[in-house]
C-alpha positions as CSV (number, residue, x, y, z in Angstrom):
1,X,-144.6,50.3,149.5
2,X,-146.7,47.3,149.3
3,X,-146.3,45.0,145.8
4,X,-149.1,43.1,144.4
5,X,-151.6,45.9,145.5
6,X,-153.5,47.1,142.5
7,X,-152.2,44.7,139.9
8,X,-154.4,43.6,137.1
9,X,-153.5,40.2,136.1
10,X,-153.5,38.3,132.9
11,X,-156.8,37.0,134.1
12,X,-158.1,40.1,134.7
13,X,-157.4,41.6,131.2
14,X,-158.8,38.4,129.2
15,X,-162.1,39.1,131.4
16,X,-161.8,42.9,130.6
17,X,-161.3,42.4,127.1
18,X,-164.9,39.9,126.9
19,X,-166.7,42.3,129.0
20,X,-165.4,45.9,127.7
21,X,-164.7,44.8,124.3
22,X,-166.6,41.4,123.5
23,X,-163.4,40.3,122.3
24,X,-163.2,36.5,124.2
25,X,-159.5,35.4,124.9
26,X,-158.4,32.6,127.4
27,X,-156.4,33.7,130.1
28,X,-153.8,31.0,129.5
29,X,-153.7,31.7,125.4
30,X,-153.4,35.0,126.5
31,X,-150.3,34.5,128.7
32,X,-149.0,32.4,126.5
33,X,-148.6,34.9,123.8
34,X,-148.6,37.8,125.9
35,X,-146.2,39.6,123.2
36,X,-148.8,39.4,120.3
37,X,-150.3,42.3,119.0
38,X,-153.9,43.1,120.6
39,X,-155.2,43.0,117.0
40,X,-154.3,39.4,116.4
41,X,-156.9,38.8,119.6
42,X,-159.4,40.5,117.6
43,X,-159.2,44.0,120.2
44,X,-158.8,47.2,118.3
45,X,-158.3,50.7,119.9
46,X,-161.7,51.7,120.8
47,X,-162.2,48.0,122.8
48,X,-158.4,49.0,124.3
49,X,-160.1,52.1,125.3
50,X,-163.0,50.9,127.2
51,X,-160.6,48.9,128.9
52,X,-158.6,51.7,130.0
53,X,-162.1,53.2,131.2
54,X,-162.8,50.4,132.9
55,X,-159.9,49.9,134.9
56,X,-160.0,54.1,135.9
57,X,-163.5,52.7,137.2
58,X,-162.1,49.8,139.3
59,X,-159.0,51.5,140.8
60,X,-160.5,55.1,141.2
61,X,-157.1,56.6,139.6
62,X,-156.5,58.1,135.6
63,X,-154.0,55.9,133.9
64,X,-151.6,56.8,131.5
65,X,-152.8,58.2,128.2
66,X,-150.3,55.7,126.8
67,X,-152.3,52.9,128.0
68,X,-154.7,52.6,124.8
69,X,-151.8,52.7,122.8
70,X,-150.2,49.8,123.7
71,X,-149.7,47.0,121.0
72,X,-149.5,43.8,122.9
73,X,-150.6,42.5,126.5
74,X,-147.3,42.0,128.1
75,X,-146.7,45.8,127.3
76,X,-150.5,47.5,128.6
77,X,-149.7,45.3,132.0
78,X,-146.6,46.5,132.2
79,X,-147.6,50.2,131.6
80,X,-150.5,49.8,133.7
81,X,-149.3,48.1,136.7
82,X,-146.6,50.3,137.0
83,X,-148.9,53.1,136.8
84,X,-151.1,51.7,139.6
85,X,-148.0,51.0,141.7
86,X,-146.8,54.0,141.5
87,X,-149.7,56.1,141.5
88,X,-148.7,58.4,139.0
């Protein structure tokens, strides 16, 4: 098993969340409060949803249907990379 395949990054999410959601967020702010709600960013569950869409796009796989339930950042990476490493 290779690590660091298919991992969306902090990065990645603040540019998902300006271009799925129109919700802009610096990457750094973003890191840096990684445990705050999605809400206090301005990204509600429909935006959370269309990044879950677009990230089925990029990676050609279904993720969790927990994904667009997640509350804060840290915990949608965590579901989602885990998801993508796994392949389940």
């Amino acid at each position: 098993m290779t690590t660091g395949v298919n991992q969306v990054t902090i990065a990645e999410l603040a540019a998902l969340m300006k271009q799925a959601a129109g919700v802009s967020v610096d990457a750094h702010d973003l890191e840096a409060r990684a445990e705050t709600p999605f809400s206090e960013f301005g990204l509600d569950s429909l935006g959370l949803l269309g990044i879950v869409g677009e990230l089925e796009n990029q990676h050609g796989q279904a993720l969790p249907t927990d994904a667009e339930r997640c509350k804060s950042p840290r915990a949608f990476l965590d579901l989602v990379n885990g998801s993508l490493t796994t392949g389940a």
